[in-house]
C-alpha positions as CSV (number, residue, x, y, z in Angstrom):
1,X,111.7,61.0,-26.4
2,X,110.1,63.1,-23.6
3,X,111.3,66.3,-23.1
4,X,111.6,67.9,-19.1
5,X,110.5,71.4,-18.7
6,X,110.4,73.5,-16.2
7,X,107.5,75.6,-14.9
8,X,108.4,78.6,-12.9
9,X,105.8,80.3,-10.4
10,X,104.2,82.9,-12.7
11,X,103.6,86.3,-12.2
12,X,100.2,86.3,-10.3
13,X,99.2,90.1,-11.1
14,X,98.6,93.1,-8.8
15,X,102.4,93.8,-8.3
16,X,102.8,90.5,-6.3
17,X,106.3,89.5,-5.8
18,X,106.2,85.7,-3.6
19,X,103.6,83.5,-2.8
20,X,103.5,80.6,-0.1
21,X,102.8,77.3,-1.4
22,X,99.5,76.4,0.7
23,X,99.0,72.5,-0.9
24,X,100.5,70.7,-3.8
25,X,97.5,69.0,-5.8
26,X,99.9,67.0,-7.9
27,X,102.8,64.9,-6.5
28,X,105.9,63.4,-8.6
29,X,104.8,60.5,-10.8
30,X,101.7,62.1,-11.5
31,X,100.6,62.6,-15.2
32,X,99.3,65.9,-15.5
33,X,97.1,67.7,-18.1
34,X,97.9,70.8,-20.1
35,X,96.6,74.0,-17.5
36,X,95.8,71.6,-14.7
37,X,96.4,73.0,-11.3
38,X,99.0,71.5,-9.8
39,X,99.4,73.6,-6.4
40,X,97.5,76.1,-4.1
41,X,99.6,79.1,-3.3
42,X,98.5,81.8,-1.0
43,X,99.5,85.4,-1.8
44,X,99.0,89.2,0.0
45,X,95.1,89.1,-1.5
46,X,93.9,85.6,-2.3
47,X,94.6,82.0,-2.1
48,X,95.2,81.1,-5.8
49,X,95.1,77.8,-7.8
50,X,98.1,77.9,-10.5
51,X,97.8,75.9,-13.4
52,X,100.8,74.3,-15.2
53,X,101.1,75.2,-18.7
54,X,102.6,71.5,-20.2
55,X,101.4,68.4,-19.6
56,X,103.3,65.1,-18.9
57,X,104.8,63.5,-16.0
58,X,105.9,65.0,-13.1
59,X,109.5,64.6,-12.6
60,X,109.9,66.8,-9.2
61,X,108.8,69.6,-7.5
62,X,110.1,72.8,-5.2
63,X,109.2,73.6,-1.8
64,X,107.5,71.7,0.7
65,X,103.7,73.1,1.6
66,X,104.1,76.3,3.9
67,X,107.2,77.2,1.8
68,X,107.2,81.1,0.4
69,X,108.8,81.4,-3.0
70,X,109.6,84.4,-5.3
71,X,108.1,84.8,-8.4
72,X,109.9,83.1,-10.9
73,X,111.1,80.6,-9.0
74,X,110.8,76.7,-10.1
75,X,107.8,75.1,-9.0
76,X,108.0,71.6,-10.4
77,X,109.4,69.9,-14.2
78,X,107.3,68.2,-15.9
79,X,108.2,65.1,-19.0
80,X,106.8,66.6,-21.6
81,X,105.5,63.4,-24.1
82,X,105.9,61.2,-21.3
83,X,102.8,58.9,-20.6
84,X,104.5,55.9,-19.3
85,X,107.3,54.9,-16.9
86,X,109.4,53.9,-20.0
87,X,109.2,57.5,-21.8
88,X,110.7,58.8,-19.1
89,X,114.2,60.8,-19.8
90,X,117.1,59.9,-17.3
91,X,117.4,62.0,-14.2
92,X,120.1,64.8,-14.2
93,X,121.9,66.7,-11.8
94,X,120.4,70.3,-10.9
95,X,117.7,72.0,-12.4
96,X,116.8,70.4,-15.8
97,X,117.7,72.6,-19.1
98,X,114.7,74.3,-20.7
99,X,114.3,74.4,-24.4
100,X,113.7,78.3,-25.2
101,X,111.6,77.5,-27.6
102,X,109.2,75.8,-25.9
103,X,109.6,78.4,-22.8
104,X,105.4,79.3,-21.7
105,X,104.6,82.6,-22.9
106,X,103.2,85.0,-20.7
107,X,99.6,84.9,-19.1
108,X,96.7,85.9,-21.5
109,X,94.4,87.9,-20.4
110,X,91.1,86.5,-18.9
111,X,88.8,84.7,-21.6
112,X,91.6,84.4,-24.2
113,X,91.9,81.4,-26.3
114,X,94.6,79.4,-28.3
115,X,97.8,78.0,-26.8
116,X,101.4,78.3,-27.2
117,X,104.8,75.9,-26.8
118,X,105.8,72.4,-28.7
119,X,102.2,71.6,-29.6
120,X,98.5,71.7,-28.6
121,X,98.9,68.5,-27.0
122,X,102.4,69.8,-25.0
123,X,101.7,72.8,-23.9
124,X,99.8,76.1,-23.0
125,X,101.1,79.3,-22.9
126,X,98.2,80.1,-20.2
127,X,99.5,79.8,-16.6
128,X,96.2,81.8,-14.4
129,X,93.3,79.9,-12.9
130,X,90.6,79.8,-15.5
131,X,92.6,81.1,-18.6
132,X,92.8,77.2,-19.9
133,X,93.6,76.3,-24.0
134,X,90.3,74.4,-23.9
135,X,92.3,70.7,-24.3
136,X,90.8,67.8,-23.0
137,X,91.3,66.9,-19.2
138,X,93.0,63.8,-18.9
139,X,92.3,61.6,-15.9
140,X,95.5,62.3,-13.8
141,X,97.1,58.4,-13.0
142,X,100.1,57.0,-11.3
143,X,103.1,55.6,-12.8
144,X,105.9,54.2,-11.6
145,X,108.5,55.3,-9.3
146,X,110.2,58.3,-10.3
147,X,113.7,59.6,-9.3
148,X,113.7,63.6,-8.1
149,X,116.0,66.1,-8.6
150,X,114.2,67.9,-5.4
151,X,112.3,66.7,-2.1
152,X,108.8,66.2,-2.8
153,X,106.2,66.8,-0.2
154,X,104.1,63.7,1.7
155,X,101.5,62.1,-0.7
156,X,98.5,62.9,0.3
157,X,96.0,59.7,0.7
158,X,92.7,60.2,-1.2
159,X,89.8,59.9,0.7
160,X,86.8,57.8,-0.8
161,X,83.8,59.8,-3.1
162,X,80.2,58.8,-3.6
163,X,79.9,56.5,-6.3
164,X,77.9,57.0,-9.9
165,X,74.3,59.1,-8.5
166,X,71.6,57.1,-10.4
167,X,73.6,55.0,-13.2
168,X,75.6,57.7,-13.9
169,X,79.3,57.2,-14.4
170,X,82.5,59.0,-15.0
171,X,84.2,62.0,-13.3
172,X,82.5,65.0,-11.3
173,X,83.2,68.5,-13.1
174,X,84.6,70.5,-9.7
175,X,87.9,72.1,-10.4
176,X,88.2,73.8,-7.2
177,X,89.7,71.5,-4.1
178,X,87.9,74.2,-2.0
179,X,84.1,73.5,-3.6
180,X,84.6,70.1,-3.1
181,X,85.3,70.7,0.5
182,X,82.4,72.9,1.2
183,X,80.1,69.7,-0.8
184,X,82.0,67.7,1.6
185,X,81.4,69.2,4.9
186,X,77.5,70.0,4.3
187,X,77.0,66.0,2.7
188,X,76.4,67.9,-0.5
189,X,76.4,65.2,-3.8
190,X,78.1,66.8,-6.5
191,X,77.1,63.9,-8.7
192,X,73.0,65.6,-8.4
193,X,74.6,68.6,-9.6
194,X,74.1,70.5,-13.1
195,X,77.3,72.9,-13.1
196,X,76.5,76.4,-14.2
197,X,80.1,77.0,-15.3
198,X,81.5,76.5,-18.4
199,X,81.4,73.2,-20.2
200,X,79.0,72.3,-17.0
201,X,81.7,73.0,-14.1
202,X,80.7,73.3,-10.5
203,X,81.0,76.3,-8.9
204,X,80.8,77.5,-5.1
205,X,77.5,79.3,-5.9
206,X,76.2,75.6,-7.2
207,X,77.1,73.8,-4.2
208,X,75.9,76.8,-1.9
209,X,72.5,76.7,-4.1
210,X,72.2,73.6,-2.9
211,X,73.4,73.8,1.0
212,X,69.9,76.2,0.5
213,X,67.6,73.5,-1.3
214,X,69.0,70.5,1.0
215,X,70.2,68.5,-1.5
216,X,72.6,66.4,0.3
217,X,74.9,63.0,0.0
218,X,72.6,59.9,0.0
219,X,74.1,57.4,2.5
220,X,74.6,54.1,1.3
221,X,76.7,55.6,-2.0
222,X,79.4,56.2,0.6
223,X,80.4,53.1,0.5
224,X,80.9,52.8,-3.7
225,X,84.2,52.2,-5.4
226,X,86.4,54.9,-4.8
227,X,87.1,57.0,-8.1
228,X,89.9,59.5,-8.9
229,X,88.7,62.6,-9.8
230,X,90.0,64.8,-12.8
231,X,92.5,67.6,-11.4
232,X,92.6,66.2,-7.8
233,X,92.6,64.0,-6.1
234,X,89.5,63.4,-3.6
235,X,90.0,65.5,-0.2
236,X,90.4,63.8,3.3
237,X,87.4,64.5,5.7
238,X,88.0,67.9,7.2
239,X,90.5,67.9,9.8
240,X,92.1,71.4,11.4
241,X,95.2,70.8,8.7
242,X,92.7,70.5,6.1
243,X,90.0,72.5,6.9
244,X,91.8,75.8,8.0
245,X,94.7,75.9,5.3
246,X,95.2,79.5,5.2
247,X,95.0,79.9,9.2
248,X,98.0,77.5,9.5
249,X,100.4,79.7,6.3
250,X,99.8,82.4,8.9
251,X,103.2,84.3,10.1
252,X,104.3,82.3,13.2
253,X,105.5,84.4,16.1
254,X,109.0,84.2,17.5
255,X,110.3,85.2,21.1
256,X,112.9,87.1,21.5
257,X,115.3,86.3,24.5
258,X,114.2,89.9,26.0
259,X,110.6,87.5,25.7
260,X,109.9,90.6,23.1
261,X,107.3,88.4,20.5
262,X,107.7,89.5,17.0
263,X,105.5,88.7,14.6
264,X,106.7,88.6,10.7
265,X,105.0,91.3,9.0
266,X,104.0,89.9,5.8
267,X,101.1,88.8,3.8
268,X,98.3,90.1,3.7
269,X,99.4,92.0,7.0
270,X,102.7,93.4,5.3
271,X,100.5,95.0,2.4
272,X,97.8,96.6,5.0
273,X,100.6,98.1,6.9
274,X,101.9,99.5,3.9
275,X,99.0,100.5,2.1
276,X,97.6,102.3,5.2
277,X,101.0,103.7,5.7
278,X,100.9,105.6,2.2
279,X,97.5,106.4,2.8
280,X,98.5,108.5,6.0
281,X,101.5,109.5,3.9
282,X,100.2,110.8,0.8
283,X,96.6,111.7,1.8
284,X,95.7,114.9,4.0
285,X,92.4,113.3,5.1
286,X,89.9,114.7,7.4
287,X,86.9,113.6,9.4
288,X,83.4,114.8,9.6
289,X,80.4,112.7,12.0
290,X,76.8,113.0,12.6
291,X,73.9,110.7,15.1
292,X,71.5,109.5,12.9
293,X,68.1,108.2,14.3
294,X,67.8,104.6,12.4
295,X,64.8,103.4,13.9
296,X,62.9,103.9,10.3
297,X,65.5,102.2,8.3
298,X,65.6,99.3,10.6
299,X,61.5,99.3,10.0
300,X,62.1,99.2,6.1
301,X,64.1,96.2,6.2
302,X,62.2,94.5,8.5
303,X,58.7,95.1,6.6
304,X,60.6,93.8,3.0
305,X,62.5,90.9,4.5
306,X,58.3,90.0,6.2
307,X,57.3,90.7,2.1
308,X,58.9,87.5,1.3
309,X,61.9,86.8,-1.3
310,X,65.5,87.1,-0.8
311,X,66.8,88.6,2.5
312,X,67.9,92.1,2.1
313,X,71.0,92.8,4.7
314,X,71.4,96.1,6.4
315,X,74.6,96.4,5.1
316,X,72.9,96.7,1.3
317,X,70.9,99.2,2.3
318,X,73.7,101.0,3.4
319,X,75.9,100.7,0.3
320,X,72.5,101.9,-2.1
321,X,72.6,105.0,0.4
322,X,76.1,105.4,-0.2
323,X,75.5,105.1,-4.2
324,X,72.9,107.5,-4.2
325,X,74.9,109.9,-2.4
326,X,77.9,109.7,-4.4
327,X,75.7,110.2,-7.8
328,X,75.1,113.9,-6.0
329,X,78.6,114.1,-5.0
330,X,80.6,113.1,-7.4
331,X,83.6,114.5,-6.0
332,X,83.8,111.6,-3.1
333,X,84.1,109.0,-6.1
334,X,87.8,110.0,-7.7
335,X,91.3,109.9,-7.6
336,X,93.6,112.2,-7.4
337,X,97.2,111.9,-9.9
338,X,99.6,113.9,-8.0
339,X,101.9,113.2,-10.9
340,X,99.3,115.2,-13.8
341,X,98.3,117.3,-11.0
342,X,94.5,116.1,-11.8
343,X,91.9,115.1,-9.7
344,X,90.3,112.1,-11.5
345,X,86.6,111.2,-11.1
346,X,85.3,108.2,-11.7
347,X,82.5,107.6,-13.6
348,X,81.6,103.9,-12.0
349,X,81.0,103.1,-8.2
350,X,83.0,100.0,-7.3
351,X,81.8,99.9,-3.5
352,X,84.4,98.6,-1.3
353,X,83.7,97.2,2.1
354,X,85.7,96.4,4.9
355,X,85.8,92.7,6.0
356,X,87.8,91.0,8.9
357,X,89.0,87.2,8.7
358,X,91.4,84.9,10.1
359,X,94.2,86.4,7.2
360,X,93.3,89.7,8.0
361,X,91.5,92.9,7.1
362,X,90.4,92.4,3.3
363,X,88.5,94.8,1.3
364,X,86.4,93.2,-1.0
365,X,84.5,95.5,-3.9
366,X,81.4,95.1,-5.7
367,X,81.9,96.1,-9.1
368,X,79.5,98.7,-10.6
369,X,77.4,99.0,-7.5
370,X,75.5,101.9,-8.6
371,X,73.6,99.3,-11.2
372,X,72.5,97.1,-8.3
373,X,69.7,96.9,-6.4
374,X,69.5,96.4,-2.7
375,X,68.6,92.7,-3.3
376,X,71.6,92.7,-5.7
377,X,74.0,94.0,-3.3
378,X,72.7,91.8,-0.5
379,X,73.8,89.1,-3.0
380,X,77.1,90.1,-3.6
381,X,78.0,91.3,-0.3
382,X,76.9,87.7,1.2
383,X,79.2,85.8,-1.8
384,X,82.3,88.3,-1.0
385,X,82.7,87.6,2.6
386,X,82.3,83.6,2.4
387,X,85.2,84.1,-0.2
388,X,86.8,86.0,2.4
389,X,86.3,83.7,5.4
390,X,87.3,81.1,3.1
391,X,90.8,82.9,1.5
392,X,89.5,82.3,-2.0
393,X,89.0,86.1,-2.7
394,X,91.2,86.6,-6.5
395,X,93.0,89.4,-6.9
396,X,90.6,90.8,-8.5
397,X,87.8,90.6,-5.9
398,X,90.3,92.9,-4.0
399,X,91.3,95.9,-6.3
400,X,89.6,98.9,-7.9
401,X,87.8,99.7,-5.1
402,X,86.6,103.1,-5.6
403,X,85.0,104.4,-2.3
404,X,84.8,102.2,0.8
405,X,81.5,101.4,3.2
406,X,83.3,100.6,6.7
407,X,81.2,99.0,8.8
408,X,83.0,98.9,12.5
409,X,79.7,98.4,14.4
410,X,80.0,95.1,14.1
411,X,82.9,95.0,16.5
412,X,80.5,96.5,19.4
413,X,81.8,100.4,19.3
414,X,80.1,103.3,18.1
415,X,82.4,105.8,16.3
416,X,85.5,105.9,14.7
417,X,88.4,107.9,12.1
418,X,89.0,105.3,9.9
419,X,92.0,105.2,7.1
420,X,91.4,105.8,3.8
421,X,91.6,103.2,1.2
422,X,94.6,104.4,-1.1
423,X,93.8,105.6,-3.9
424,X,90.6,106.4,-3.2
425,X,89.1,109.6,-1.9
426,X,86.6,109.1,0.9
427,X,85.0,106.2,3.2
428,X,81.8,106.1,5.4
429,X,82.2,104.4,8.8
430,X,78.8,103.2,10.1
431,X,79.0,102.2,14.2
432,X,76.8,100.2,16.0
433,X,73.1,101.0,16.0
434,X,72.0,101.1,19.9
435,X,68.7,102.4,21.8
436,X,68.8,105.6,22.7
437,X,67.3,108.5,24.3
438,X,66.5,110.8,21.3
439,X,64.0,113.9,20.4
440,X,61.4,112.5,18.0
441,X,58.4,115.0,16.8
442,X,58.9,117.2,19.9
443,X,58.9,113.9,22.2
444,X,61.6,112.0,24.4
445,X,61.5,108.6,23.1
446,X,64.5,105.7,23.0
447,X,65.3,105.3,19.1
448,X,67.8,103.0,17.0
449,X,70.7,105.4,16.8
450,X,73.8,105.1,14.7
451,X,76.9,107.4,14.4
452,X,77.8,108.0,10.7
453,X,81.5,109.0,9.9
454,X,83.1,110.6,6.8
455,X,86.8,110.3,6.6
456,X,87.5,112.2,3.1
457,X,90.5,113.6,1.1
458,X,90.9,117.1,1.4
459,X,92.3,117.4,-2.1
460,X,89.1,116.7,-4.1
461,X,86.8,118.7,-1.6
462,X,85.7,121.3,0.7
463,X,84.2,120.4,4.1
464,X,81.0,121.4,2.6
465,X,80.4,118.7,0.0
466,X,82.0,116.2,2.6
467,X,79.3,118.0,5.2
468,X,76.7,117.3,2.3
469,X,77.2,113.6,1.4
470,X,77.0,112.8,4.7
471,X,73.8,115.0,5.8
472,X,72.3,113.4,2.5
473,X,73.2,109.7,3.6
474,X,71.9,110.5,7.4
475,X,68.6,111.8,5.9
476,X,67.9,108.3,3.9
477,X,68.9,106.3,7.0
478,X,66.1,108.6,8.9
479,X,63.8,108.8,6.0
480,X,64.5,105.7,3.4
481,X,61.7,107.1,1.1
482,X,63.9,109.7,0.3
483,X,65.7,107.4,-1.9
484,X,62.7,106.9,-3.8
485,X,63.8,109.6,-5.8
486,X,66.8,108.2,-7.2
487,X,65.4,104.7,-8.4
């Protein structure tokens, strides 16, 4: 006999507390596979795909799309053992009862294996995007009509996919509702695609690889036999409810009758304004600036984007400046613990840079950028904000940030005090790079010229390392054969 659990939304890491339920992938009836996704939430970092943990039927789910929950709260039951309309228990009134000892156990960490509950066929005790039991997918199918014990959201109608590419048959390996978009939207055929995750799964990177090589969706297949998809079901064509998700879960605005607007602070706007309000709190920071005469830099990246290979961003350049700088200034890359009374430095550069998008200021960090080349951090810069623009930064995309590369120019103005990233010690502001009138070998001449800010904490420092790191990274933008020296 079939057995209902309930599956509660899980504790998604970083100290989040709620999430807003952005899309259900799943809707009642549906028979779902053990640490299938079954609904996109948005949190304060990163849209998030949460798998469920048993698989079965489902029986009913909470919250309509656009609904914020708390952690902990039910998300949807599921018939454990039940494949067919006829396994199903009988409905009951309120919340169904949950056998403790088939309760999920909490999340594994990342690239953990084995699974926990009733049986390997039940259940898993992994409930995070990616940290699966390794048990087949099932091909999710319908049954038949299925009593509720809550409201369940409007069905979705699936949209028809390319049929088999070349003779070949079965399901397309894309977890992610949000790579089969991007495929969607640039005619991409996932069906000519080798996956480069595991077990041959498409990622992002594959279908953006392929944006690049033109490989696109051959006509006449769009008219093959729809198929259902494993996970998901097929997308509708993009459409501003479909398309935009996470600039429609945005707070709404309300009018007061004083025709005062107030906008909810929350989300990704709630935790800026608190973590730039501890910042100001905890941190005595101070600023330091310099003009910087760019025009040579600006030449450098010209003459190796003409050499031919991949495009090397300014911004790159920028953040191997930065890394060099902080390898002679330590100090800059630390933390301070108030609490031990220690200032902390860091022996890795995880280079933070500043990124605006329709949720919001996000922060996105490249792990170990002192490792990287400019070609490398080009690379990862350019994957980080289309994650950003497209809310699928993880949590962990978003934390242990330890020095930030601000780069406000890009909004048109040339200087600027910015915040400092709590916990971290110190962040370069870069403004716009303009013609100017500058001195150059005696002469008047109009140069590329840049105003280079240091906003640092006062705690790990003295104005004259600050004044140092940022006299070394104005040299390498005037002279980028200086950094010749440190590869």
């Amino acid at each position: 006999m079939a057995q209902v659990l309930e599956f509660k939304l899980p504790d998604l890491g970083e100290g989040l507390t709620e999430a807003e339920i952005v899309r259900w992938l799943v809707s009642v009836g549906d028979v779902v596979a053990i640490d299938q996704p079954v609904v996109e939430v948005e949190t304060a970092k990163a849209m998030v795909e949460v798998p469920c943990p048993y698989g079965g039927v489902v029986t009913a789910r909470y919250g309509e799309e656009g609904t914020e929950l708390p952690v902990g709260a039910p998300l949807l039951t599921v018939a454990v053992g039940a494949s067919e309309p006829g396994d199903m228990p009988a409905p009951v009134a309120g919340p169904p009862a949950v056998d403790p000892a088939v309760q999920p156990a909490a999340p594994k960490a990342a690239g953990s294996a084995g699974s926990t509950g009733p049986s390997s066929g039940d259940a898993s005790g992994n409930v995070l995007v990616g940290y699966g039991t390794g048990a087949p997918v099932a091909r999710r199918r319908r049954v038949g009509p299925v009593r509720s014990t809550a409201p369940a959201a409007p069905r979705i109608p699936s949209a028809p996919t390319a049929g088999p590419l070349n003779g070949a048959s079965g399901p397309v390996p894309v977890v992610s509702p949000l790579v089969r978009r991007l495929a969607r939207e640039h005619g991409v055929d996932l069906r000519a695609l080798t996956g480069s995750g595991r077990d041959g799964l498409i990622l992002r990177s594959d279908v953006e690889q392929a944006i690049r090589h033109g490989v696109t969706q051959p006509q006449p297949q769009l008219q093959a036999q729809p198929q259902l998809q494993p996970h998901f079901r097929a997308q509708p064509q993009a459409s501003p409810a479909t398309a935009a998700p996470v600039a429609a879960s945005r707070p709404s605005p309300v009018t007061a009758q004083d025709g005062a607007v107030r906008v909810p602070l929350r989300g990704v706007r709630g935790v800026v304004a608190d973590k730039l309000s501890r910042s100001r709190h905890e941190i005595p920071d101070a600023t330091c600036w310099v003009d910087a005469d760019a025009t040579e830099l600006m030449a450098a990246r010209t003459a190796m984007n003409a050499a031919g290979g991949p495009k090397i961003s300014l911004l790159a350049l920028l953040g191997r400046i930065c890394t060099a700088a902080l390898a002679r200034h330590p100090e800059l890359n630390s933390t301070v613990d108030m609490a031990a009374r220690e200032i902390v430095r860091l022996p890795a550069v995880h280079l933070g840079f500043a990124a605006q998008t329709d949720r919001g200021l996000v922060v996105p960090v490249v792990r170990d950028a002192h490792t990287r080349s400019a070609e490398s951090l080009s690379a990862e810069f350019a994957r980080l904000t289309e994650a950003g623009r497209a809310g699928t930064l993880t949590p962990a995309d978003l934390t242990g940030g330890t020095f930030t590369l601000n780069n406000y120019g890009v909004f048109g103005v040339d200087g600027s005090t910015p915040i400092i990233n709590h916990p971290e010690a110190a962040m370069l502001g870069v403004g716009r790079i303009v013609p100017k009138p500058w001195v150059h070998q005696g002469e008047l001449a109009v140069r590329q010229v840049v105003q280079l800010s240091l906003t640092f904490d006062h705690r790990v420092c003295d104005g004259g390392t600050a004044g140092g790191f940022l006299r070394y990274v104005a040299d390498c933008v005037e002279q980028p054969a200086m950094l010749l020296r440190t590869l």
